[in-house]
C-alpha positions, 0 to 999 in steps of 0.5 A: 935092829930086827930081822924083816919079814916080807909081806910080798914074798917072791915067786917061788918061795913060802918066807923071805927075809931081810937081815938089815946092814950092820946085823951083828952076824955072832947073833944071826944064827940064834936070831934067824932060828927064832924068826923061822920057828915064829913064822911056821917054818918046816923043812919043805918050806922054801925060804929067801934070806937077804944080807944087806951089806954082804960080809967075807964069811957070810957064805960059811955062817949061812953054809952052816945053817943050810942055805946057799948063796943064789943071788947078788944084788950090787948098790951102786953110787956117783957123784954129781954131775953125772957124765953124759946128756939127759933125755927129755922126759915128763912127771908121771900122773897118778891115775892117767899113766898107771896102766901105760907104766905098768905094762911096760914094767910087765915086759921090761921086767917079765925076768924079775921075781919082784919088780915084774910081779908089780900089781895094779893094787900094789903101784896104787900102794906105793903111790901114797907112800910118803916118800913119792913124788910124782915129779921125781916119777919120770916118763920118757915117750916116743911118739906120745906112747911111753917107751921108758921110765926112770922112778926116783926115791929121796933117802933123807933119813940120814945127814947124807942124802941119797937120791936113788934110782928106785926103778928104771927101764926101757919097753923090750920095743925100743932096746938097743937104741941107747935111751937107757943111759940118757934116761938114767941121767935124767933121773941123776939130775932130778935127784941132783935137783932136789937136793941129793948128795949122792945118786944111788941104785941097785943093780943084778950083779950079772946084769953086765950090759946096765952095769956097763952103762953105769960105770959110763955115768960114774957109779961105782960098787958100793955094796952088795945085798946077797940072797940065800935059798934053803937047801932042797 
């Protein structure tokens, strides 16, 4: 198991890196000095660490080699089948709704330093990915201009599948109308469809108005990926 260096750093920062779930935290000191030092790290460089699976002294441990806790990201989980009605929605097409999605992810993102940082080059990289599927790629229109989406990811790696909620979002045009919990279960009942077990997502920790309307669907805290910043 082996602590994951970025190729996308977010704005902000020179390094980012990823600690996977189950790291043995007695190694992660030694293991993380020997990662900076390969990578060129110095002391002006700004550095994002992620801990997947956030541990109760992981705040001390990282506390002591400088870095401090800035950002939560919660995965949240449910059952099948989600609470609530699905809204109408069609499969995304590779080529012909790149812009229309992308600038809608510019606006509905433009808080994200990683999802409202998505490139045209970088939608057409993720678009020949094994795992996409333009039918789990949903599309919700108004008046045929898209006003949403919900982007699904099959995890099948294990015995349990895990059908995610990779991305979703409503334009800033057309919040406050309620399309985002509809949409939402769309996306649960495509995943429900396909064969997952279970619906999963990542959501900020402090973004309370989502988190609302996901615990209305059914999903619960499952675990929390916390993000840590080197010192200035």
């Amino acid at each position: 198991m082996n602590i994951l260096v970025s190729h996308d750093t977010p704005s902000g920062f020179d390094l980012s890196l990823t600690v996977p779930r189950g790291f043995n935290r007695d190694l992660l000191p030694d293991q993380l000095d020997r990662v900076l030092r390969q990578s060129s790290f110095d002391k002006n460089s700004s550095v994002q660490i992620w801990l997947e699976d956030s541990q109760p002294h992981d705040d001390e441990l990282m506390a002591n080699i400088s870095f401090v806790n800035y950002r939560d990201l919660w995965q949240m989980r449910c059952s099948f089948p989600p609470l609530g009605k699905a809204t109408f929605t069609r499969p995304f097409i590779p080529g012909a709704d790149n812009n229309a999605f992308l600038a809608v992810n510019s606006r509905a993102f433009s808080w994200h330093p990683e999802q409202g940082r998505l490139t045209p080059e970088q939608l057409e990289k993720i678009l020949l990915e094994d795992w996409f599927d333009s039918k789990g790629f949903l599309l919700f229109e108004i008046d045929n201009s898209l006003a949403g989406f919900c982007w699904t990811k099959v995890h099948r790696e294990e015995s349990l599948v895990l059908g995610e909620i990779y991305a979703i979002a409503i334009d800033p045009n057309f919040h406050g109308r309620g399309y985002g919990k509809p949409l939402t279960i769309a996306g649960l009942n495509y995943l429900m469809s396909v064969g997952a077990d279970l619906g999963m997502l990542y959501v900020e920790s402090d973004n309370t108005p989502a988190i609302r309307i996901y615990e209305e669907i059914g999903f619960t805290h499952f675990s929390t990926n916390r993000a840590y910043q080197n010192r200035a």
